[in-house]
C-alpha positions as a printed Julia matrix, in Angstrom:
150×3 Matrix{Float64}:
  48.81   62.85  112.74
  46.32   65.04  112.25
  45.24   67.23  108.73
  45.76   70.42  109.72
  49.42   69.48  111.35
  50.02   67.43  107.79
  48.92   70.62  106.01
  51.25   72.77  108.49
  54.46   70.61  108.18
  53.52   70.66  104.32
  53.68   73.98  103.87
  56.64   74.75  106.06
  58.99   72.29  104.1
  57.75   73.72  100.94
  58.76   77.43  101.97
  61.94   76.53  103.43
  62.84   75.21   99.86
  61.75   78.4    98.08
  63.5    80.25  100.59
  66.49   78.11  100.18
  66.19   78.44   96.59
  65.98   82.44   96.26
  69.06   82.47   99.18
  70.51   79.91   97.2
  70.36   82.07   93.88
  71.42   85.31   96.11
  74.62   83.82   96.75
  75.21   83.01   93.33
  74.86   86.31   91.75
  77.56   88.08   93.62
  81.06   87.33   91.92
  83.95   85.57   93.94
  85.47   87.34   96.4
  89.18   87.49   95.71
  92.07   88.99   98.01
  95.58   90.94   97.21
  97.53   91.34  100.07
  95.41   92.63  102.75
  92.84   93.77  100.7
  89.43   91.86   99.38
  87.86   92.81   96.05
  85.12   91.45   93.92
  84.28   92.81   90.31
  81.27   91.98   87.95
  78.07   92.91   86.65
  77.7    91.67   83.55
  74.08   90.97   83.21
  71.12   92.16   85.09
  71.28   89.83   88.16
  75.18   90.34   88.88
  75.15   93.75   88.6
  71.84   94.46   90.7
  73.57   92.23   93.58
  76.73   94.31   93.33
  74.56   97.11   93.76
  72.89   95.74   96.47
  76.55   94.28   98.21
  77.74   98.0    97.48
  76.64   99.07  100.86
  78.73   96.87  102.9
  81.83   97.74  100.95
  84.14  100.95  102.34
  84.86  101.74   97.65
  82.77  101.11   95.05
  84.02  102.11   91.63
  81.91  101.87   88.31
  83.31  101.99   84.68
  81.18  103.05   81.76
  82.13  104.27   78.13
  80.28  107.54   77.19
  78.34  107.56   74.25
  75.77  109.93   72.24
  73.13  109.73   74.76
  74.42  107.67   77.56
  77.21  106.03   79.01
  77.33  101.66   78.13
  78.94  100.16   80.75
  82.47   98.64   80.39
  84.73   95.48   81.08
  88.49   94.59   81.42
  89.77   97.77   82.71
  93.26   97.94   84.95
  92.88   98.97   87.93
  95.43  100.43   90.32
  95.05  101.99   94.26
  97.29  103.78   95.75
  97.03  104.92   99.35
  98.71  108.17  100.74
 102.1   107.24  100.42
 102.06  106.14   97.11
 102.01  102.46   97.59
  99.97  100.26   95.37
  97.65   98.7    97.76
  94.99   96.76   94.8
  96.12   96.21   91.16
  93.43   94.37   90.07
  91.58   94.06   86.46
  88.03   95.22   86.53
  85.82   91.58   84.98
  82.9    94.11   84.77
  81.37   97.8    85.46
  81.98   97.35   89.02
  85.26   96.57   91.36
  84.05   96.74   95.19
  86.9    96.96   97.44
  87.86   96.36  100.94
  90.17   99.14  101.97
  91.02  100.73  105.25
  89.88  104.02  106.11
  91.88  106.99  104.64
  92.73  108.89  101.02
  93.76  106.9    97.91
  94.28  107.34   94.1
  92.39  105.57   91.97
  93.83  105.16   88.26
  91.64  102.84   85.77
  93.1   102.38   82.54
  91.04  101.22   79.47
  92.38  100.58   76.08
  95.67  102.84   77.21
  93.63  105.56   78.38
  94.14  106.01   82.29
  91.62  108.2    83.9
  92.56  109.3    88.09
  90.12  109.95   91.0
  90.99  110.57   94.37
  88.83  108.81   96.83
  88.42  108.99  100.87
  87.38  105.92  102.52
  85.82  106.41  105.96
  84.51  104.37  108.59
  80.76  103.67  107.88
  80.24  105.63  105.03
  81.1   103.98  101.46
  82.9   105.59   98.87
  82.11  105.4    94.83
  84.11  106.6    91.88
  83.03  106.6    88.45
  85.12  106.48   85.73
  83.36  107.35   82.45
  85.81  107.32   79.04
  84.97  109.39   75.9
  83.38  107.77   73.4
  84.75  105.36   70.97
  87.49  104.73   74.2
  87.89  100.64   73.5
  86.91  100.17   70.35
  88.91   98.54   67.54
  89.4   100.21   64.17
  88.91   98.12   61.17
């Protein structure tokens, strides 16, 4: 075999390992997808990797809904809230708790209620979901919303 096809076989097996290696790490930022009924759902972003591949996933799911806790300056992001979507009707179509600042769902086109409840505070949005076009809720709380009194 000649040097130059060594050096070209060389270099191809080395980039398909980094290139398994960053796909490899891709797939391991994104939380597990888990599914209620007929509908899919992730939630995450704690830390910078997680939540800039949520982000990034956001795209390809029909709701996105963020969570954050408003303080003097800015909102901080925000964990373990209760989730709850209804569609039209009224029916509960995801009750799910929130592991993170971000819950992506899977949901069929059409109107729901959102209501997020953190530390007994329940905050509502109405969201449409259509066909191509993702929707996003944020739910921001007042500040001091979570914290325990000593």
């Amino acid at each position: 075999m000649s040097k130059v096809i060594r050096k070209t076989a060389r270099a191809t097996a080395l980039g398909s390992l980094l290139l398994g290696g960053v796909l490899a790490q891709a797939a391991t930022t994104l939380p597990p997808v888990h599914t209620i009924g007929h509908v899919q759902y992730l939630s995450g972003g704690i830390g910078k990797d997680e939540s800039q591949a949520i982000e990034n996933a956001s795209k390809h799911w029909p709701l996105t809904l963020e969570f954050a806790v408003q303080n003097k300056e800015h909102a901080d992001s925000t964990a373990d809230v209760k989730v709850v979507v209804h569609d039209a009707k009224g029916h509960a179509t995801l009750q799910a708790t929130a592991t993170g600042p971000f819950l992506l769902a899977k949901l069929a086109p059409g109107h729901y209620t959102v209501d997020a409840t953190l530390a007994g505070k329940t905050l509502h949005e109405k969201v449409v979901v259509k066909h191509g076009h993702p929707a996003k809720a944020v739910f921001t709380w007042p500040a001091g919303t979570g914290e325990s009194r000593s």
